[in-house]
C-alpha positions as CSV (number, residue, x, y, z in Angstrom):
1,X,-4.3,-17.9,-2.2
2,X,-5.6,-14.3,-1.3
3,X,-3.0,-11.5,-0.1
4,X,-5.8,-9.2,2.3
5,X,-4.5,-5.5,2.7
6,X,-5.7,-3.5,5.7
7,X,-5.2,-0.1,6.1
8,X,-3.7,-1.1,9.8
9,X,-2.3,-3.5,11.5
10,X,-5.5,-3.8,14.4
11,X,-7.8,-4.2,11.0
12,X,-5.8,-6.8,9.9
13,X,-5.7,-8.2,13.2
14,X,-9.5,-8.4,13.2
15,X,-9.9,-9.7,9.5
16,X,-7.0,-12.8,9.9
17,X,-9.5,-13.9,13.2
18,X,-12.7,-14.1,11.2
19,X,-10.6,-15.5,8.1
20,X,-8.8,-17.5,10.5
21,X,-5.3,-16.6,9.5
22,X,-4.2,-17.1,12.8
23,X,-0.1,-17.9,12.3
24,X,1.6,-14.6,13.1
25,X,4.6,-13.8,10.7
26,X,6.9,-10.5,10.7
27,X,4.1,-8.2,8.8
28,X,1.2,-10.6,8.2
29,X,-0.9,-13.6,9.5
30,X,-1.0,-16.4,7.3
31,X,-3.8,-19.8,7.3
32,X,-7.0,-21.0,5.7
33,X,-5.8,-20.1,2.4
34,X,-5.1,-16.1,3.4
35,X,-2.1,-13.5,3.6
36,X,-3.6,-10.8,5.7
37,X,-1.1,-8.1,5.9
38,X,-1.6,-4.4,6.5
39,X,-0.3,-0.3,5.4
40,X,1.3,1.8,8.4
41,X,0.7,5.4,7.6
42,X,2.0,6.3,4.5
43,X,4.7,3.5,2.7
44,X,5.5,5.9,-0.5
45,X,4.9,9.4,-0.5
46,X,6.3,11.9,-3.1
47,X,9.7,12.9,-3.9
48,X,11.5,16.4,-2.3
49,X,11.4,19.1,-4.9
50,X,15.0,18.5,-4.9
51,X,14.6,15.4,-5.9
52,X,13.8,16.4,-9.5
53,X,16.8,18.7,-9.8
54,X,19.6,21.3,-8.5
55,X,16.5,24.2,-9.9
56,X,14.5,23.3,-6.6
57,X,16.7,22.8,-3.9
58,X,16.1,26.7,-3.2
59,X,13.0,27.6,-4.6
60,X,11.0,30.9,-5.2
61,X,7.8,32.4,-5.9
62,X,8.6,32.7,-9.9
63,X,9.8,29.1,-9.9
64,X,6.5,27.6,-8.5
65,X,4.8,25.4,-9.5
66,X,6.3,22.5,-9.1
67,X,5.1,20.4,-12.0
68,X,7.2,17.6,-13.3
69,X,6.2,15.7,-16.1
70,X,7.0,12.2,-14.4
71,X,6.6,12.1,-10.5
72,X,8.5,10.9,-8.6
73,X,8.3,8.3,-5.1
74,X,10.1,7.3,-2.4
75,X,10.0,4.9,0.4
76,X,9.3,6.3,4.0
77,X,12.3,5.0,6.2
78,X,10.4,4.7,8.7
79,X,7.8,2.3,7.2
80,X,10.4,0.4,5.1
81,X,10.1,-3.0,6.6
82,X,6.5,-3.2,6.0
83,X,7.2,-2.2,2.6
84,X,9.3,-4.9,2.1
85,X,6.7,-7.3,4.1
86,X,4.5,-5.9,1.4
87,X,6.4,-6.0,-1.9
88,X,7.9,-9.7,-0.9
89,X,3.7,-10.9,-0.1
90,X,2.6,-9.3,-3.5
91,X,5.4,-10.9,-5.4
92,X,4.6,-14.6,-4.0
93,X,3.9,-17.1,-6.0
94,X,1.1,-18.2,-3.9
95,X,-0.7,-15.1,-4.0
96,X,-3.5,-15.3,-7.1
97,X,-5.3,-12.3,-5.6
98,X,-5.2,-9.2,-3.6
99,X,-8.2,-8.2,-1.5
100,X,-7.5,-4.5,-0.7
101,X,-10.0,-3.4,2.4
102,X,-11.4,0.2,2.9
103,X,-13.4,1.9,5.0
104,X,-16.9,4.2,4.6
105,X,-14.4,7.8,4.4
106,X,-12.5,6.3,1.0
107,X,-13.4,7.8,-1.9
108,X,-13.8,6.2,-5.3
109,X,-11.1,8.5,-6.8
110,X,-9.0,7.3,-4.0
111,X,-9.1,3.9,-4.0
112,X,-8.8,3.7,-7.8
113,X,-5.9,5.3,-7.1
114,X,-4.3,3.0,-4.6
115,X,-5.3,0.3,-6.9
116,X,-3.7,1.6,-9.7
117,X,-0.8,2.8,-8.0
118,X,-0.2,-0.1,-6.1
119,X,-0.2,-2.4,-9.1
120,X,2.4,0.3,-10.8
121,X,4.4,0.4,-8.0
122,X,5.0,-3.1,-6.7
123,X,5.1,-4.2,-10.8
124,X,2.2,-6.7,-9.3
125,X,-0.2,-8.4,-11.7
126,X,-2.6,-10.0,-9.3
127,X,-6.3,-9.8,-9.6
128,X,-7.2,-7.5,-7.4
129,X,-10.5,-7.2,-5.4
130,X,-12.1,-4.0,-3.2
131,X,-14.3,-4.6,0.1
132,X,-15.9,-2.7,1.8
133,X,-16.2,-3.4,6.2
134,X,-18.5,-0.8,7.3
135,X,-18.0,-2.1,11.1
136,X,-15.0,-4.6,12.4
């Protein structure tokens, strides 16, 4: 089965109807052999300063940059359930690839990016597949 990630929810909307994933779970449509799921704003984003110790809770001009040598990530609160949604459709069993969409405006650095980060991130193995919709 193939896990489709859309940047939003309408996108996904529009790919489940030509794919005909037409069954509407919390966080994705499922049918015809597809998990069509989507990313609202940003899931992860980087860690406070603070985050990496008491030295940046108050920093200064002499203390900059900030430049750890592992960063770190957290999970936006307010997009936590669709990280879940997420993290539990990349981890199913069913799922033997992951089709990530993008637009014309991503970048090749920044899609590599989400591809490698993604599959760091969520620890998932899948094959995983770029396309390209230049209109939906």
């Amino acid at each position: 089965m193939q896990l489709v990630i859309a940047e939003k929810p309408s996108v996904a909307k529009s790919i489940a109807d030509v794919l005909g994933a037409l069954d509407r779970q919390d966080g994705y449509f499922e049918g015809g052999g597809y998990l069509v799921s989507w990313c609202v704003g940003h899931l992860i984003e980087l860690a406070e300063p603070e985050s990496y110790g008491d030295q940046w809770k108050k920093w200064t001009f002499e203390s900059l940059p900030v430049n750890p040598e592992h960063w770190q990530y957290e999970i936006k609160e307010d997009t936590k359930e669709q990280y879940d949604v997420l993290y539990g459709l990349l981890h199913d069993s069913r799922v033997d690839e992951v089709v990530c969409e993008f637009d014309k405006n991503f970048r090749v650095i920044d899609k590599n990016f989400c591809v490698d980060f993604v599959l760091t991130w969520y620890n998932c193995c899948s094959v995983f597949i770029l396309i390209f919709f230049n209109k939906l």
